[in-house]
N, C-alpha and C positions, 0 to 999 in steps of 0.2 A: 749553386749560382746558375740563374737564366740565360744561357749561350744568346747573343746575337750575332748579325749577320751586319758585314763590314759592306757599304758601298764604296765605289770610284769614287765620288761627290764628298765632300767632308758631310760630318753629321749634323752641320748648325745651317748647312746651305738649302732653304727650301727648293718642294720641288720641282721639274722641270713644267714650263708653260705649253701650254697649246700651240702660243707663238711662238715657241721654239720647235715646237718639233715640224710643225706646217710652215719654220720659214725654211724649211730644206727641198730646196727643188724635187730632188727626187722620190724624197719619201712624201709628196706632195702625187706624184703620177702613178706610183705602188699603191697609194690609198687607194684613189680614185678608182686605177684600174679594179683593184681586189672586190671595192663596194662594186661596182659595173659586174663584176662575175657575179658575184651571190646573188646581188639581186636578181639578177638572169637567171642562174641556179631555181630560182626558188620559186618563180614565174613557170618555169619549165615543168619543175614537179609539179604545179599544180594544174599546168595544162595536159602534162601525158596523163596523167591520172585522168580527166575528163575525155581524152581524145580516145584515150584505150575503152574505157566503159563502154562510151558512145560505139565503138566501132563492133562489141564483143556482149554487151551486155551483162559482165561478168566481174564482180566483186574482184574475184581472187584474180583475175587477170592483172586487173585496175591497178589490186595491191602490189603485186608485182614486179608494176611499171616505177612504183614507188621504192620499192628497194631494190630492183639494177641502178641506181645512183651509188647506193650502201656496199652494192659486192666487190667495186673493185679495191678499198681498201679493206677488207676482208679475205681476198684469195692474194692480193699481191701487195699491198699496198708498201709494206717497209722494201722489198724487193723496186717497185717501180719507183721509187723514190732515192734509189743508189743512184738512178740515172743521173740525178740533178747535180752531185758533185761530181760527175765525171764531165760534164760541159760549161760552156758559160751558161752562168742564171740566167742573162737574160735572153740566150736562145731557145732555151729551156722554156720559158714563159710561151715568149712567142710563140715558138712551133704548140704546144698545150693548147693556147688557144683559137689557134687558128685552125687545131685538130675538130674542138669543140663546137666552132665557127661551124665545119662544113657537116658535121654529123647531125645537130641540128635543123639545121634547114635543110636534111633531106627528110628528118622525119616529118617535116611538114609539107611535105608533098603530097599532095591528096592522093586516097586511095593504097597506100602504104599499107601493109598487112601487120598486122599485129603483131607478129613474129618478127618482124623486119625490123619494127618501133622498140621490142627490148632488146633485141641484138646496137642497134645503132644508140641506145639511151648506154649500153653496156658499154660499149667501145669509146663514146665520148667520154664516159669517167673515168674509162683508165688513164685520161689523161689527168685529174685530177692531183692524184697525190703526187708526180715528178713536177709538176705546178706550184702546187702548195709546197713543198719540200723547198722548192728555189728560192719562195718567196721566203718562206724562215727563214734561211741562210743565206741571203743577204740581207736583213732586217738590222743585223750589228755591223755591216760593211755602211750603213746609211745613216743609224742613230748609235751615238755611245751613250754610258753613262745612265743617269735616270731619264734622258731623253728618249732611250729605248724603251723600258719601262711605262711612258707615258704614251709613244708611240705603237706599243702592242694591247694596250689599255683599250687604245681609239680602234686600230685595226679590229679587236674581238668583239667590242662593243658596235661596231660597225653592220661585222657577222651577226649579231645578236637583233638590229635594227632591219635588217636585209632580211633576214625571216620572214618578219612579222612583215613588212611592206609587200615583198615579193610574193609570200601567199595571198597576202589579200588582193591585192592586183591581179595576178594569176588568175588566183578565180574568178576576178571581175571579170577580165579579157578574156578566160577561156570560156566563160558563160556564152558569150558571141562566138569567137573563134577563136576552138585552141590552136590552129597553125598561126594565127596573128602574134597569138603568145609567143608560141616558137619561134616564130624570126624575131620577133624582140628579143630574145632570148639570145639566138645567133648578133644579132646586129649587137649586144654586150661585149660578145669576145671579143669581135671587129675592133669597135676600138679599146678593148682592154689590149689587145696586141698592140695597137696605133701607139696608146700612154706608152707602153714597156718599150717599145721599141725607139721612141726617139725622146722617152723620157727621163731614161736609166741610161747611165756607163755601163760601156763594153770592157767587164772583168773578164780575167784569165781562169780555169775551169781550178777550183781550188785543188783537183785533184790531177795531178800529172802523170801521163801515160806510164811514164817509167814503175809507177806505181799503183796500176793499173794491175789487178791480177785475175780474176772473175767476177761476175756479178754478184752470185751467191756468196761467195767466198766475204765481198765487200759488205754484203747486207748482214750477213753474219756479224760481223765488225760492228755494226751498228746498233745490235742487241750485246754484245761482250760491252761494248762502251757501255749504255746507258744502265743496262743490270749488273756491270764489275764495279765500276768507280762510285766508289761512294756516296759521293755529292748528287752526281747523279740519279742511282736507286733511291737515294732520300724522296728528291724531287717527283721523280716518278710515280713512288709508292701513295705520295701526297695528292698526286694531279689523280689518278686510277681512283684512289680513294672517292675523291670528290664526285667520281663520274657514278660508284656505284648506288647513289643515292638521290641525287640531284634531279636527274632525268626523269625518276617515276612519276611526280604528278603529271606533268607530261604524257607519258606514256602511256598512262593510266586515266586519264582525262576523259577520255570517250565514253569510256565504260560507267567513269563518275559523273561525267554528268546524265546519261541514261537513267542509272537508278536511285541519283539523288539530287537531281536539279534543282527543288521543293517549287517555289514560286516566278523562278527563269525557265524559259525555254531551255531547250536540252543543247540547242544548237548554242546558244549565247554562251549557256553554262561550261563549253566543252570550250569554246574561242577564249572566253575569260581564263580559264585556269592554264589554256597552253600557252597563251601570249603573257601571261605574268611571270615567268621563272626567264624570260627574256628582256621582259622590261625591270625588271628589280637587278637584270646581270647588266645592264646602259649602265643605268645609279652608280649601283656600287663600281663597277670601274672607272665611269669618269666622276663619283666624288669623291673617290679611293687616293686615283690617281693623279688626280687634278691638285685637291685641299691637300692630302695627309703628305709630309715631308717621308723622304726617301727612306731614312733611320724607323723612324715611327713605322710605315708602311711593315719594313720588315719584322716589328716587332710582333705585324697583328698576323703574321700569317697561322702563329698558334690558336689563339682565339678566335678569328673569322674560319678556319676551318672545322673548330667542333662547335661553332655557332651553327654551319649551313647544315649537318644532319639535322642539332637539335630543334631549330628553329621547326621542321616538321613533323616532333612528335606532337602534338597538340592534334594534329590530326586524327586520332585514335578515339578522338570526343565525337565525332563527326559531325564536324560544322557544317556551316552552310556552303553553297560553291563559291560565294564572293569571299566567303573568309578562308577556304582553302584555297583562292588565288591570292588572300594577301601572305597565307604561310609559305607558298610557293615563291612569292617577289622576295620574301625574306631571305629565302634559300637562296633565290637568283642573286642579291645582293650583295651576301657571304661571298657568293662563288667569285663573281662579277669585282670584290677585292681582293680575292685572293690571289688568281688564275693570274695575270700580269705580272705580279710579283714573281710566282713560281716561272713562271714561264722565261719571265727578263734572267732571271737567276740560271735559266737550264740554258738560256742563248750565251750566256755571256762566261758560263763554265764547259763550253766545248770549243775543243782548238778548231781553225779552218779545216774543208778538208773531211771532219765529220758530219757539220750542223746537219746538212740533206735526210742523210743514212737515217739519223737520230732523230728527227722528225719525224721521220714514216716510221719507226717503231711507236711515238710517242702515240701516233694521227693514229692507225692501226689500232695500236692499244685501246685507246678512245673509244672508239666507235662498237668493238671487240667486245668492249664492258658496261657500254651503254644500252647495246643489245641486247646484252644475258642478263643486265639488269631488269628490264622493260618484261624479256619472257619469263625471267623466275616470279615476277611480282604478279602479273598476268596469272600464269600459273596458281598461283596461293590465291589470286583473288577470283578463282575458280569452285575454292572451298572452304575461303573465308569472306568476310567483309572486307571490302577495297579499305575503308578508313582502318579496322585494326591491320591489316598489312601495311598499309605506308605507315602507321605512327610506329607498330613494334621494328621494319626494316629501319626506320631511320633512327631510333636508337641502338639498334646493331650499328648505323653507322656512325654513330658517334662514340661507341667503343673503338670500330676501326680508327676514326681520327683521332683518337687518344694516341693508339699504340704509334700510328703513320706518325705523330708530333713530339714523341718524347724518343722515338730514334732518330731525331733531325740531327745531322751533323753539328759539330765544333762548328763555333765561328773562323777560326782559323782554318779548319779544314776546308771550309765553303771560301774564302778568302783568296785563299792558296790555287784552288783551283782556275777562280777567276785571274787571277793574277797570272800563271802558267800557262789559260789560254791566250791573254791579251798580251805576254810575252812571245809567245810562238807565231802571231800575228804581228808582232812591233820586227821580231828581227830576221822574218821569213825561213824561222826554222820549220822544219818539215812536221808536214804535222802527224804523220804516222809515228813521229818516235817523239814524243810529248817530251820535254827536259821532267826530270827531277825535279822538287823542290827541298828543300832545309826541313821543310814541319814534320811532323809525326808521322802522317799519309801524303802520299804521294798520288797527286793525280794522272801521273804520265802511264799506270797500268794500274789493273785491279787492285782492290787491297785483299789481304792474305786474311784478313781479319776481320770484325764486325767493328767499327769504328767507335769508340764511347759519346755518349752524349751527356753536358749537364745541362 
């Protein structure tokens, strides 16, 4: 028998509206603020990248300038993301951004030396992930229910929109002036602080001094959480999965449209297939998340996850680039339903107290395996054909998504948890020592065991 997954919401009650989740003041000024960052973000990258060339004449500098955005969740990022339950989120936000505010517009100080520009693009991102970490963990202090769910939907699909706008603008403005970029970019935080700061409640830091021990010691906790508890590594193993296959046309884009544009310019060829795994991931989360009722939703997380590998073996024919960006929107659109679901389900199964920690492993992880995806594929398509590389990896990763989906937890398991953390939330029990529950596993510590699944 086919396990499902129990929401808050009864199962006949469609799901949550747009108008609900946008009539909440605050997560009205969290959105906002968050698009204001990325599209800043992404304005930015595509100004250092011009301003560093310009100044250096140097490919690999350029590149460079482009992944100090990448290192700092890579050398610290679960570490720098303990910060955020040890404060209040939203001084957390503020101070982040008003870090990123001043870092910025000095890189746009004319005459700045290149050196100066990745040290200062370096230091602005460490703010990033105790940023992002806050904004997780209060996301269920603002929306419950499938209104979460629908409001992490809009958040990702946001990110996902912010992309594609912020490069293309970026490059517009930075074709003129990349310091113009830059202070656009600075003047984002400006008032993404302004929203957070007088748009959000002033909460108490989920994490209390008394239980305060070291940084490391806490960041550690963070990985014992998310890879001990069951529910959890389910989740995980699910979201990792998705990452190790998704990204490659992407990633691989450049190179494909190079040596197989056919009848498109090479530049069109390379825009079209990296902006479609972005636009098919808008879709499928806001028609995922919008149309399909809460029960329904979690039934597809089996199916939309070995849809988004297989949807890109076809590739291995080697079509044309417009037809490798519709297999790529495909991908994007699996993901695009999937990703909120899993995501509402990993917010709303950890006590207060962790969410931050658990984020920066999630964020980390991400990014960790998006990488090594991008260089292994790279790699192989060094001594094979880019189109048989991404078709035979993406049937590797629909074997991966078999095994990630037939070890998904019991519905009661997934239940229980959810229930355990919105208890220890309802009655301000501490969140270091989770209660017990009645069922079979317990999510207050690891399990001893490998959890069954039907």
């Amino acid at each position: 028998m086919e396990a499902t997954v129990s929401d808050e919401r009864p199962a006949q009650e469609g799901p949550a509206t747009f108008r609900d989740v946008f009539s909440q003041a605050e997560f009205r000024a969290l959105f906002t603020a968050n698009a204001l960052s990325w599209i800043g973000d992404y304005i930015a990258k595509a100004a250092v990248t011009v301003l560093v060339y310009r100044e250096t004449q140097s490919v690999a500098l350029s590149a460079a300038a482009f992944a100090a955005s990448y290192l700092p969740w890579l050398v610290g990022g679960p570490l720098l993301s303990a910060l955020a339950d040890r404060h209040r989120y939203r001084h957390v936000m503020v101070a982040c951004d008003l870090v990123r505010m001043a870092m910025m517009a000095l890189v746009a100080v004319p005459g700045i030396p290149p050196w100066a520009i990745l040290a200062l693009i370096f230091a602005a991102t460490l703010a990033n992930p105790p940023s992002q970490a806050a904004r997780s963990a209060l996301m269920p202090h603002i929306l419950a229910g499938d209104r979460l769910v629908v409001g992490l939907s809009l958040s990702t699909s946001s990110g996902q929109a912010a992309q594609i706008v912020g490069y293309l603008v970026g490059a517009a403005i930075a074709a003129a002036s990349p310091a113009a970029a830059l202070l656009i970019n600075a003047a984002t935080f400006a008032l993404s602080a302004a929203l957070v700061r007088f748009g959000l409640r002033d909460r108490p830091p989920m994490m209390t001094a008394a239980h305060r021990s070291h940084l490391l010691h806490e960041t550690a906790e963070g990985f014992r959480i998310v890879f001990g508890w069951p529910v959890l590594r389910a989740i995980a193993v699910l979201v990792f999965s998705a990452m190790v296959f998704s990204i490659v046309p992407e990633g691989l884009a450049a190179a494909w449209a190079a040596e197989r544009s056919g009848d498109l310019d090479a530049g069109v060829a390379q825009a079209v297939i990296m902006a479609a795994s972005p636009v098919g991931y808008i879709i499928g989360g806001l028609l995922i998340g919008r149309l399909v009722a809460p029960a329904r939703r979690l039934t597809l997380i089996r199916p939309l996850a070995i849809l988004a590998p297989a949807v890109l073996i076809p590739a291995v024919l080697d079509p044309p680039p417009l037809m490798v960006a519709l297999l790529a929107a495909a991908c994007g659109f699996a993901a695009g339903g999937l990703m909120p679901v899993a995501n509402g389900l990993f917010v709303r199964a950890l006590p207060d107290g962790y969410r931050a920690r658990a984020f920066g492993v999630m964020a980390s992880g991400t990014q960790i395996i998006q990488g090594a995806a991008v260089l292994a594929t790279g790699a192989l398509a060094e001594r094979f054909a880019i189109p048989l590389v991404v078709g035979v990896w993406s049937a590797a990763g629909v074997v991966l998504m078999i095994v990630a989906v037939t070890t998904w937890p019991r519905a009661e398991t997934v239940a229980a948890a959810i229930e355990n953390a919105a208890a220890g939330a309802a009655t301000g029990r501490d969140p270091h020592t989770p209660a017990r529950t009645g069922t079979s596993a317990t999510v207050g510590e690891p399990s001893r065991r490998h959890q069954a699944v039907t």
